[in-house]
C-alpha angles and dihedrals in degrees: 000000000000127000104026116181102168125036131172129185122186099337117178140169127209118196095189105288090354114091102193088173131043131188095309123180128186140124139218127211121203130286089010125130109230118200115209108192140190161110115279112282091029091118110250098119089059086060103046081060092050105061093030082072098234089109145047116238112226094223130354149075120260132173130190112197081331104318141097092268089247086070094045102046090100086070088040119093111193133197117196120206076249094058090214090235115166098225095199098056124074130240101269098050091047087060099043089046089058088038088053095046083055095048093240114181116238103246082044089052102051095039092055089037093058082049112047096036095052084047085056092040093231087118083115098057120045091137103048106104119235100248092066084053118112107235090259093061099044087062089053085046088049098046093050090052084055091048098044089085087053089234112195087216117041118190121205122193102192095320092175104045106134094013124129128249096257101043088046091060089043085057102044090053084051096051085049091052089051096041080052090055088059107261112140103221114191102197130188103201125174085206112094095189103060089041077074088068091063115095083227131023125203113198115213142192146167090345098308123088112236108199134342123216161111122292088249089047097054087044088055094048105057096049108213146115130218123223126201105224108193120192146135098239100063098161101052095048090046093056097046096048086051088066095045090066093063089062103084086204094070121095081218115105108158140027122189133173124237126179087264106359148047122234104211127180128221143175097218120028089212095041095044093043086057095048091051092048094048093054091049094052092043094053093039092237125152115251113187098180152000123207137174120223138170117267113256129234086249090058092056093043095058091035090062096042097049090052085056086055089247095122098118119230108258105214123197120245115254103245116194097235137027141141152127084008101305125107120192124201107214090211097041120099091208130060131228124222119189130345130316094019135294106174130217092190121049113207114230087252091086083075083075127082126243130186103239125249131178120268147167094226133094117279087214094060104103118237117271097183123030125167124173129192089347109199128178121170121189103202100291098351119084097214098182121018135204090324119183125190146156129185126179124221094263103043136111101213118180120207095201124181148121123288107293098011083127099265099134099034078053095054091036085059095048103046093047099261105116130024119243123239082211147343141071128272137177124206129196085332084317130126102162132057098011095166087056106126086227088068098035084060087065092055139064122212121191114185124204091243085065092240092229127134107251095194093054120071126261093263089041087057087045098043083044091062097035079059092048101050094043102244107182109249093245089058102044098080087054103046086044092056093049094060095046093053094043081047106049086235107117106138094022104071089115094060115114110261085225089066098055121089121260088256096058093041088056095054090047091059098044078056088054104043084059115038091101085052111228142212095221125030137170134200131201110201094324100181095037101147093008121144115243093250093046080043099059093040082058091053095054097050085045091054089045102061090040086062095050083056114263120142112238130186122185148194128211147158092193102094099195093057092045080076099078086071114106084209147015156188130206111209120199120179095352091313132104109229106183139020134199155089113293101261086051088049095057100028085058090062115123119220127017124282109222131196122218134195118189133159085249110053099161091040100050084043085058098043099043093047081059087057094036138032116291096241091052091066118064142166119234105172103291097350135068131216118226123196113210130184094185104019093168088074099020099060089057098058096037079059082048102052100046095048081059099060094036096251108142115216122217100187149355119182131165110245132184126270109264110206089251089059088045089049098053099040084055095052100040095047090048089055091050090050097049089044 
C-alpha cells in the first residue's frame, strides 16, 4: 500500500483490568475513506482517541503522517460523537472560534469559510446560532469547524447518529469531495448502510479487528447470497425456515424478518431457492416470489460475529397471561385469539373512515391508532398538516421523514402529549379524554432523548417505570429481570444510567417503555446509535409484541430497518406523501435508478450533478447512483458526457430502488413540487 498516512501495530489500551483494545493493526493510505465498525464497547471510540492524540496507547506502535499521534494533531481535524458546538453562538463564531484555536490566519479563514460552508449549503445562514440548527445541519456545522484548519487526516466518531436520510447522503458526498481532495477520513459508523460507502471496512469487535476489506471483498468472503422470500404468511415461514438452519444439510444459513419479506441466506442460490420452495410446498404455505440480492454489510457483520459466539440470547418477554393461543392484556378491554390479530371486541374507532392501503394484517383487526385531517400550528408555522393515519393492533407501522418533517409533534399529538389545532383521532377505541392516566397506561411511549433519569441507577429507572405504569408489586421482579438480561446488564443494575452509552441507554428504555405491556406503543427512534447485532435483538422483541397483537408506530432514520415495518408513511413539510408497505414504496418509484462505475468517480459525481439535479447523483464508495426519469434517452447523453470530458466508463446497469433511494426520490420531488 502507497501513501500511508496512518499505521498501528499492535495498539492496545489497558483501563485498569479492562483491556478495550487489544493488539490492533491496520493502516490507512491517503484520501481513503476508512470505515471502523463495530457494536458499542467494541473499542473504536478508544482509538479514536488514540490517534487523535488525546490519549496514550498501552502498548503499540502508531504513527500519523509519520508522528506519535500527540505530535501530528495540528494537521488532525476530529470530530466527537458530542460534536463539541457552542449553541449560543452562531455559525460563524463557531467557526472562527475552531479557526482561532488553530491559529488560522484571516485571508485563509474567509477563503475556507466561503468554501466549506457553500459545500455544506449553510452559505444562507452564518448567523443563525447553532442551537436553532436541525441535527442534519449541526453535523455539517461540525464538520466545517474540523475542516477549517484544512487536516490532512480527519477523524469522524458517528458523525451521523440521529441524522435523517437526506442530510446523511449531503454529508457523505461531502465527505467523498474532501477525501478527493486528498484528505485521508477514518469513520465509526453504527449504519451499516452507510459503512458500505468507505473504500475499506474494519470489522471490529470486543477490542480485536476481525477482518479489513472492501465491500466486495467482505461480500466474497463470506460466500453467501441473500434471497428475498415474499409471502403472506410471514410467521409461519419464518418459523419453518428457522428450522431449516439447524439441518447442516440445508443451503440455508440465515433467516431474517422484514415488514413484507425474509432475508434468507444461502450458500448456493439454486440450491437455497429449491430448499425454500420445498418447505413451502411441504408445509402448504403460500410463496409469491423469490429474488436474489446481494448480501449486506450487515450480513456479513452478524454472520461473523456469530461465528465468534457473540450472537446474544434473545429471550422472550414475560407476558401475564398465555396459553392455548390465546393472550390476554390485563389492562386491555378486548381479547386476542390467534396470532396477528382477530379481534372479539370491536373498539368504537371502526366507526371512522380511513382511506385504504395495502397491508399484510388482518382487515378485521380493529384500528389502534387513527388520526383525520391532523392538524398542529405553531404561531405562524403549520408543523403537521392535514395528517391522516390508521394503524391496526398488529401492525408495525414507520413514520419515516426528514428533521422537522413533523415525525415527533405527530407522535406528541397521538399519544396525548400535546393538544391538535384541528383534526380526529381515535386512541385504543377512545375518542375522548386521550390524555386520561387510565388510557396512557395502555400505551408505551419511548422518546428519542431515552427518558430516562441520568442521575438514578439503572434499577431505580426501572423500579421508577414499573411505579408509573402501574405494574402490580408481584410482576415487577420479574419484569425488572427480563430488561437486565435483554440488555446484557445482570450485576450492574446499580450503575448510574448517565454512565452507560447511548446504545445501551437506548435498550434500557425500550425495556422500560414495555414492561406493562401495552396495547399500543410508540417508539421514537428507538436504535439511534445501536450496534447491528443489538439492532437486530430490538427488532425481534418489536416484532414480537406486534404478533401478540400490540400496535406499534415507529419512527426511524435507518432505512434498512425501516424495512421491518409492514407499512409506512413519508412525511415532507408536515404532510405524509406516500403510503405503503416497503415493496409498494420502492416498486412506485418513476424512472430507473443506475448504477455507474467510471475511473473518475469524484470527478463524474461533480460534472453530472452540473447536467442533473443535484439529489439524482450520488457517491457510494467507488460507484455512483444515478437517479433517471427517462433513462432511454438519459443514458445516451450521460455516455456522452463523460467521454467528453475523458472520463472512461467501466459500467452502467440498471439496479432496484432501495428504500433509501425511494426515500429520497419521494422527499426531494415533493419539495420541488411545493416550491
Amino acid at each position: 500500500m502507497t501513501n500511508i498516512v496512518i499505521q498501528v501495530e499492535g495498539l492496545s489500551k489497558r483501563y485498569g483490568k479492562l483491556i478495550a483494545v487489544k493488539g490492533i493493526d491496520f493502516a490507512v493510505k491517503q484520501g481513503e475513506i476508512f470505515g471502523l465498525i463495530g457494536p458499542d464497547g467494541a473499542g473504536k471510540t478508544t482509538t479514536f482517541h488514540i490517534l487523535g492524540g488525546v490519549m496514550e496507547a498501552s502498548a503499540g506502535n502508531i504513527q500519523v503522517l509519520g508522528k506519535p499521534p500527540r505530535d501530528a494533531r495540528l494537521a488532525i481535524g476530529y470530530l466527537t460523537q458530542q460534536f463539541s458546538l457552542y449553541l449560543d453562538l452562531s455559525i460563524d463564531e463557531n467557526l472562527r472560534y475552531s479557526a482561532g484555536l488553530r491559529e488560522v490566519p484571516e485571508q485563509q479563514f474567509f477563503q475556507r469559510r466561503n468554501k466549506y460552508l457553500r459545500l455544506m449549503s449553510l452559505d444562507r445562514f452564518g448567523d443563525r446560532l447553532a442551537g436553532r440548527l436541525s441535527g442534519g445541519m449541526k453535523q455539517k456545522l461540525a464538520l466545517c469547524c474540523a475542516l477549517i484548519s484544512q487536516p490532512k487526516i480527519l477523524l469522524l466518531d458517528e458523525p451521523t447518529t440521529g441524522v435523517d436520510p437526506v442530510s446523511r447522503r449531503e454529508f457523505w458526498d461531502v465527505l467523498a469531495a474532501v477525501a478527493a481532495e486528498g484528505v485521508t477520513v477514518v469513520v465509526a459508523t453504527p449504519y451499516l448502510d452507510e459503512a458500505e460507502r468507505c473504500d475499506r471496512i474494519a470489522l471490529m469487535y470486543e477490542g480485536e479487528i476481525n477482518q479489513i476489506g472492501t465491500l466486495a471483498q467482505l461480500r466474497a468472503s463470506l460466500g453467501l447470497q441473500r434471497l428475498e422470500v415474499r409471502t403472506s404468511q410471514i410467521e409461519a415461514a419464518e418459523r419453518v425456515l428457522q428450522e431449516a438452519t439447524n439441518n447442516k444439510q440445508t443451503s440455508i444459513v440465515d433467516v431474517q424478518t422484514f415488514g413484507d419479506r425474509l432475508d434468507v441466506l444461502v450458500k448456493n442460490v439454486s440450491v437455497g431457492t429449491a430448499a425454500v420452495q420445498t418447505i413451502f410446498n411441504q408445509q402448504q404455505l403460500q410463496l409469491d416470489s423469490i429474488q436474489t440480492a446481494d448480501a449486506t454489510l450487515e450480513n456479513v457483520f452478524v454472520i461473523r460475529l456469530r461465528a465468534a459466539g457473540n450472537d446474544p440470547e434473545f429471550i422472550s418477554f414475560p407476558r401475564t397471561k398465555r396459553g392455548n393461543g390465546d393472550w390476554v392484556m390485563g389492562t386491555r378491554d378486548w381479547e386476542l385469539r390467534g396470532q396477528r390479530g382477530i379481534i372479539e371486541k370491536v373498539s368504537p374507532l371502526s366507526s371512522l373512515s380511513f382511506p385504504n392501503t395495502q397491508s399484510p394484517i388482518p382487515s378485521t383487526s380493529p384500528i389502534a391508532i387513527g388520526a383525520k385531517r391532523l392538524k398542529k400550528v405553531f404561531g405562524n408555522f403549520q408543523a403537521v398538516k392535514d395528517v391522516d393515519l390508521e394503524i391496526r393492533y398488529g401492525e408495525i407501522y414507520g413514520l419515516l421523514g426528514a428533521n422537522g418533517a413533523g415525525k415527533t409533534t405527530t407522535i406528541k399529538i397521538l399519544c396525548g402529549l400535546l393538544e391538535p389545532t384541528s383534526g380526529k383521532i381515535s386512541l385504543a377505541g377512545q375518542t375522548q379524554n386521550l390524555r386520561s392516566s387510565a388510557l396512557r397506561q395502555r400505551i408505551g411511549y419511548m422518546s428519542q432523548k431515552f427518558t430516562l433519569y441520568d442521575d438514578l441507577t439503572i434499577i431505580q429507572n426501572l423500579q421508577f417505570y414499573c411505579g408509573v405504569y402501574g405494574v402490580p408489586n408481584r410482576l415487577r421482579r420479574s419484569k425488572i429481570d427480563w430488561v437486565l438480561a435483554t440488555c446484557g446488564l445482570v450485576g450492574r443494575e446499580n450503575m448510574l444510567t448517565g454512565q452507560l452509552p447511548g446504545g445501551w441507554k437506548q435498550r434500557v428504555a425500550f425495556g422500560a417503555s414495555v414492561m406493562h405491556e401495552p396495547e399500543i406503543l410508540f417508539l421514537d427512534e428507538p436504535t439511534s446509535g445501536v450496534d447491528p447485532l443489538a439492532r437486530r435483538q430490538f427488532w425481534r422483541l418489536i416484532n414480537e409484541f406486534a404478533r401478540s397483537g400490540t400496535a406499534i408506530l415507529v419512527t426511524t432514520h435507518y432505512l434498512e430497518e425501516a424495512e421491518q415495518c409492514n407499512r409506512m408513511g413519508f412525511m415532507v413539510a408536515g404532510e405524509v406523501v406516500a403510503q405503503g408497505s416497503p415493496t409498494e414504496i420502492k416498486a412506485s418509484q418513476p424512472g430507473q435508478l443506475v448504477e455507474v462505475v467510471t475511473d473518475k468517480t469524484q470527478a463524474a459525481s461533480n460534472l453530472l450533478k452540473t447536467h442533473l439535479a443535484e439529489w439524482r447523483v450520488s457517491i457510494f464508495g467507488d460507484r455512483l447512483h444515478l437517479v433517471l426519469d427517462r433513462p432511454d434517452s438519459e443514458i445516451p447523453r450521460i455516455r456522452s458526457i463523460l467521454q467528453t470530458e475523458n472520463i472512461n466508463l467501466h459500467s452502467l446497469r440498471p439496479i432496484t430502488f432501495s428504500l433509501e433511494d425511494s426515500f429520497i426520490g419521494i422527499v426531494q420531488r415533493a419539495q420541488e413540487a411545493g416550491e
